[in-house]
C-alpha positions in Angstrom: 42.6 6.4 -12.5 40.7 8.5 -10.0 41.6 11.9 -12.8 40.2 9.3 -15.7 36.9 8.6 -13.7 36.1 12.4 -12.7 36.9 13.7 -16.5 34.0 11.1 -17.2 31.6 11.6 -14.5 31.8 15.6 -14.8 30.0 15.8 -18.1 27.1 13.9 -16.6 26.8 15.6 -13.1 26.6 18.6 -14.7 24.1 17.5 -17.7 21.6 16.2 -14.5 22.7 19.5 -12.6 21.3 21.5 -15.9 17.9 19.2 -16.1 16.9 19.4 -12.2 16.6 21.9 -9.5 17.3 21.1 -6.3 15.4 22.0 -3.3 15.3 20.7 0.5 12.3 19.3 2.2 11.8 22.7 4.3 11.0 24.2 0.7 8.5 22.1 -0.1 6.7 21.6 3.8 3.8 23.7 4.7 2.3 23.6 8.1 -1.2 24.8 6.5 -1.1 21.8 3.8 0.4 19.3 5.9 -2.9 19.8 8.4 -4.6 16.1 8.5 -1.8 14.6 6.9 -1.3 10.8 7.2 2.1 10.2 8.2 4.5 6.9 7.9 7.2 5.2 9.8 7.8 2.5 9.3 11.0 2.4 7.7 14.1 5.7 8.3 12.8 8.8 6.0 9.4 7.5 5.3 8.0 10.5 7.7 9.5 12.8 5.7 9.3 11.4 2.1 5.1 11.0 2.4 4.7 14.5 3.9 6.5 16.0 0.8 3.9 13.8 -0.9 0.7 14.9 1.0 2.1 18.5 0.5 2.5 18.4 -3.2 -0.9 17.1 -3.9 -2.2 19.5 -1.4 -0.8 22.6 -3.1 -1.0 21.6 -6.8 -4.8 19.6 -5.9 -5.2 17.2 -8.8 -8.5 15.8 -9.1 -6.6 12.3 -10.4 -4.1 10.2 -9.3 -2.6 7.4 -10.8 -0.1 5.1 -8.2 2.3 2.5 -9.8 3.3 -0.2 -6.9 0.3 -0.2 -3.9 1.9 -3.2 -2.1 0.0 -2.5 0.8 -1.7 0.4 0.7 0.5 2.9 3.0 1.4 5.1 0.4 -1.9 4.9 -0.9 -4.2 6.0 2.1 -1.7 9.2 2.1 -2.3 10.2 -1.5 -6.4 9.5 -0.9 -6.1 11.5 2.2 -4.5 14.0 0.4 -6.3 14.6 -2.3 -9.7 14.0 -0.3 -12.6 13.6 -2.8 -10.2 12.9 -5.7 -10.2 9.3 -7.8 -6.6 7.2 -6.5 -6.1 4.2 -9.1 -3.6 1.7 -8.1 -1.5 -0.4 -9.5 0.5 -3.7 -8.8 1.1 -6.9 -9.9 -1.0 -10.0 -9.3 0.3 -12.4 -7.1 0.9 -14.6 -9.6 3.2 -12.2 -11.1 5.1 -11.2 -8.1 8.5 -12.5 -7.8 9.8 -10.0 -5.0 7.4 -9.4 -2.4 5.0 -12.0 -2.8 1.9 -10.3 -2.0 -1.2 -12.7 -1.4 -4.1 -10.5 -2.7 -6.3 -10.1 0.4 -2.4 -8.3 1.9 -2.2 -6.1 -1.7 -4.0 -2.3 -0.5 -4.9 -3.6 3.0 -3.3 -1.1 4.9 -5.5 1.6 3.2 -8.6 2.2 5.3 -9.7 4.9 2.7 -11.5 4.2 -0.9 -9.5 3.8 -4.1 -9.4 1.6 -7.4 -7.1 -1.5 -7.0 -5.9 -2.4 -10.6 -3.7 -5.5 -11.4 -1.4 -5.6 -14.2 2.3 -5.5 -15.2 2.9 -2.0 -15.6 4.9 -2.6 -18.5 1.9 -3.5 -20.9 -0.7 -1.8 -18.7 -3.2 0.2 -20.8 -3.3 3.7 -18.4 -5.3 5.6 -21.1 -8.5 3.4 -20.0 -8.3 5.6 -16.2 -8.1 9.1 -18.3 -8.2 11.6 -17.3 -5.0 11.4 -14.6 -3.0 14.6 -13.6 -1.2 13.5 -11.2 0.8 10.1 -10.6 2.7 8.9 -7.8 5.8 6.0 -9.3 6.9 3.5 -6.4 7.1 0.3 -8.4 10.7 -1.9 -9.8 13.2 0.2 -8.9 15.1 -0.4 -12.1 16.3 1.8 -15.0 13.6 -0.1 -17.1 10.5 0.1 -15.2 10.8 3.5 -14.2 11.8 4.9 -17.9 8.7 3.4 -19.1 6.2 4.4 -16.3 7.8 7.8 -16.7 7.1 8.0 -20.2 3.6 6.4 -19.9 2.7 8.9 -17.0 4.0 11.9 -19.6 1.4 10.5 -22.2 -1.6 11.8 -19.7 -0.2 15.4 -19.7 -0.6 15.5 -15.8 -0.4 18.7 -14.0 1.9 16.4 -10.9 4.7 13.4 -11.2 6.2 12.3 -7.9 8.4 9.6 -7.6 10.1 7.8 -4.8 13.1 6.4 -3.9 14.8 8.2 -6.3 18.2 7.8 -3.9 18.4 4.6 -6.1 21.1 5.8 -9.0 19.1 3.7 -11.9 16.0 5.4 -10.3 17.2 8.8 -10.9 18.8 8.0 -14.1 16.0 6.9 -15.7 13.8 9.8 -14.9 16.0 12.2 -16.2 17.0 10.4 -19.1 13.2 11.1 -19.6 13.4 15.2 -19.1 16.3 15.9 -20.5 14.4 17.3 -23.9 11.5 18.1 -22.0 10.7 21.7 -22.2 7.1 21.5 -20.8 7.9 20.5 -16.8 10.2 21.0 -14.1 12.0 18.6 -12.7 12.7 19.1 -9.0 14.9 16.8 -6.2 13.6 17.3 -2.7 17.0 16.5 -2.0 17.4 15.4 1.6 14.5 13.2 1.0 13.6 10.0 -1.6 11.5 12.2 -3.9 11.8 13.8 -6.9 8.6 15.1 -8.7 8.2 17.2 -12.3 5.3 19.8 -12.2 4.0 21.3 -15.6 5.0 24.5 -16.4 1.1 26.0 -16.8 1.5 25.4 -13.3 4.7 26.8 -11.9 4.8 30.5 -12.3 4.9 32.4 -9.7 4.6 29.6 -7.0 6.1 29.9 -3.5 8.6 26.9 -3.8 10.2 28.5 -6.4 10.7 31.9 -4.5 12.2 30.0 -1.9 14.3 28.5 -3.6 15.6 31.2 -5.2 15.9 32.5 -2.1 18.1 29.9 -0.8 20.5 29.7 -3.9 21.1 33.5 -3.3 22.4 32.9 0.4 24.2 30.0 -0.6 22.3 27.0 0.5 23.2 25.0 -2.4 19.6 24.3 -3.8 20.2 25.0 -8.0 17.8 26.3 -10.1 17.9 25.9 -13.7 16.8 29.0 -16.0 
């Protein structure tokens, strides 16, 4: 049974190897752009997951970006910290659509002490091309296969320069997104991997950039991060 099982799994461990490179959080953190960074902890990881976050906006520096899930507001003073002068949309369900948290509205973006655009809408009929232009997006709504295929696809539609997702531990999480890339020739599709987040950067951008070096770098001393050619 246990010979069936890995003759099956094989073929799709090493189709998601193919579509993602893996790198660690020490490739991705910078001292320099993690200066001023707003930093959570309120649940195991968190620290780490939202300073990969801060970093990535601070190196790539969108101008945009669009969040799907504000609940309320952590994650979204960090990305409006982060990308200082930048426009943060929001998005999340009204309360009268919530069947898991149950956010009243006054609780929806209160813990963000910093100014953004709270939006209200299901995300899957949610018309993002009124908020163009958006190059980056942060995706930390229903973790489900569904949701996240969708917002993935949506996200896609703005040709951003920056996605970052979280909790992409979640297998339907990670499924989804790259069931989304796995044809996509026009961004890279990275797992931070001892962290939650995965995030694609467009290829206009990419060239030449330091996290790439590294890892490189890593893959030649045998640290197990994979790059795809």
């Amino acid at each position: 049974m246990k010979k069936i099982l890995l003759l099956i799994l094989l073929p799709i461990l090493a189709f998601a190897e193919s579509t993602v490179s893996y790198v660690t959080f020490n490739d991705v953190y910078d001292k320099n752009l993690a200066q001023d960074a707003i930093t959570r902890n309120e649940h195991p990881g968190f620290y780490f997951d939202f300073l990969v976050l801060h970093c990535l906006i601070r190196k790539y520096s969108p101008t945009s970006c669009f969040e799907i899930g504000t609940c309320d507001g952590s994650g979204t003073q960090v990305i409006k910290n982060a990308i200082r002068e930048g426009t943060v949309y929001s998005l999340e369900l009204a309360p009268e659509q919530q069947r898991e948290y149950r956010l009243t509205k006054e609780r929806i973006g209160s813990a963000c002490r910093l100014p953004y655009i709270q939006l209200f809408g299901d995300s899957l009929s949610y018309n993002y091309a009124q908020n163009y232009p958006i190059d980056s997006w942060f995706i930390d709504g229903a973790h489900d296969y569904r949701h996240v295929s969708y917002e993935s696809k949506q996200a896609l539609k703005s040709r951003p320069k920056l996605i970052v997702w979280h909790d992409t531990d979640i297998p339907d999480v990670f499924n989804a997104i790259v069931d989304v890339f796995k044809d996509n020739k026009e961004y890279k599709l990275i797992r931070v991997s001892d962290t939650r987040v995965t995030y694609a950067i467009s290829k206009i951008v990419v060239p030449g950039t330091t996290i790439f070096k590294k890892a490189a770098m890593h893959q030649a001393n045998g640290a197990g991060v994979k790059e795809d050619k």
